[in-house]
Structures are given as structure tokens and as C-alpha cells.
C-alpha positions in Angstrom: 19.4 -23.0 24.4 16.1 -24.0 22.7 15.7 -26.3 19.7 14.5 -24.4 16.7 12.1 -26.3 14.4 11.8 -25.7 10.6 7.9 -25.5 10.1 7.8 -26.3 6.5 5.1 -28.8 4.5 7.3 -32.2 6.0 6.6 -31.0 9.7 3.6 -33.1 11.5 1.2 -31.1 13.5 2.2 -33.1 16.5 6.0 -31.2 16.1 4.6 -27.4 16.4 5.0 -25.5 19.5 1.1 -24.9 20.3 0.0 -21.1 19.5 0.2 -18.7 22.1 3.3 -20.1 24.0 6.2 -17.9 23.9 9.1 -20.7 24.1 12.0 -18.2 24.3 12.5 -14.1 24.9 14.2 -11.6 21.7 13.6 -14.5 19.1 11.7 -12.2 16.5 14.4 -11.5 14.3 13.9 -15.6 13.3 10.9 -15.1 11.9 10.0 -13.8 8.4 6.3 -12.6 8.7 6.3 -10.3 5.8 4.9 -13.1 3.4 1.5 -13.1 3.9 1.0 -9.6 3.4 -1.1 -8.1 0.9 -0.1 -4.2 0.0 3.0 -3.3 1.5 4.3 0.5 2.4 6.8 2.0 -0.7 9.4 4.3 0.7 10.0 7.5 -1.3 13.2 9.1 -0.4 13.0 12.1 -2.3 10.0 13.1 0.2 11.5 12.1 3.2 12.8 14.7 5.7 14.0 12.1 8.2 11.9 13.5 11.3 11.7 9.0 11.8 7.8 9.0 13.3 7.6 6.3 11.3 10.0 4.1 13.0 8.8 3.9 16.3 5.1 2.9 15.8 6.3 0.3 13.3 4.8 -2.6 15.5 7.3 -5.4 13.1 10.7 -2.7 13.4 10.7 -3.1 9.8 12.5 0.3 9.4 16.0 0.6 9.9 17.2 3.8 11.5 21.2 4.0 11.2 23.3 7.4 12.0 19.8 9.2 12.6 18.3 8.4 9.4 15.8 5.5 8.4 16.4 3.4 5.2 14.2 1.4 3.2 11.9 -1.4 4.6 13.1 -4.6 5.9 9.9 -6.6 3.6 10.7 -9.6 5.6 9.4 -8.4 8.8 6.6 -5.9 7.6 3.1 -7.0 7.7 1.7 -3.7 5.8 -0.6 -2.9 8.4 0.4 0.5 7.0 0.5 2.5 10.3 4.0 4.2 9.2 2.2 5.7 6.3 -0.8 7.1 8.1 2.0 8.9 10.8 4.1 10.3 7.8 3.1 14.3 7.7 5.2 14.4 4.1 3.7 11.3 2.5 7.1 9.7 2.2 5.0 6.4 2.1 3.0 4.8 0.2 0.8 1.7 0.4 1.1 -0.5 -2.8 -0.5 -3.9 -3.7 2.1 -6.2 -3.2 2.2 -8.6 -5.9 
């Protein structure tokens, strides 16, 4: 079991885990890297047909599949690199400033 640490503006440099060192395996769900994006993908449902090429070259898994079917983002994960968005052939998403 590993210690987590919550970087915030208390935490010395000296208490960071150094860049580039993975300290434990299947920990991405932990962290929230969807903040420091800058446009971020919109979902339109009414477009949507559902044929999910979206969801596997999402490199954050920001969409959910469930029952065969994506839903809306997860904007906590996404990074808006907006590669789901190019692969959409109905332009079910679109990439938005994010304010």
C-alpha cells in the first residue's frame, strides 16, 4: 500500500515524488488532470449514432461506454487534446473554449 500525498500550495518541494517515477500501477483514476485544459470536447447527443470510435483513442478514458453506449465526458480526466472529435464521422463533438 503506498502513501498518497495531497500536492496542494502547503506541500514543500522536498515532499513530491520526483517527475517521471511511476510509484504505483492503475492509480489514474486519483488524479483529476482535466483542469488545466483550455477548450474542451461538447458532446451532442442528438448527433450521436453510438458507433463509440471515440472512446477508444481517448488517451484520458474520459468517455464512459455503459450497455454499448457512450455518455457524456468525464471533464475531470479530459485534457481536450480533442482527438475524439477529429475521429467522430457525424460531428457529435465539438471543441469549445472552456471557460
Amino acid at each position: 500500500m503506498t502513501n498518497k500525498i495531497n500536492i496542494d500550495e502547503t506541500i514543500s518541494w522536498q515532499e513530491i515524488t520526483p517527475g517521471g517515477n511511476v510509484c504505483a500501477s492503475g492509480n489514474s483514476e486519483e488524479f483529476h488532470t482535466g483542469d488545466w485544459r483550455t477548450i474542451k470536447p461538447v458532446f451532442i447527443a442528438d448527433k450521436c449514432n453510438q458507433c463509440l470510435l471515440c472512446a477508444p483513442v481517448c488517451p484520458d478514458l474520459a468517455i464512459p461506454v455503459k450497455d454499448g453506449k457512450r455518455g457524456d465526458f468525464i471533464y475531470e480526466y479530459c485534457k481536450g487534446c480533442g482527438i475524439c472529435a477529429k475521429v467522430c464521422p457525424v460531428k457529435a463533438i465539438e471543441m469549445k473554449a472552456d471557460n
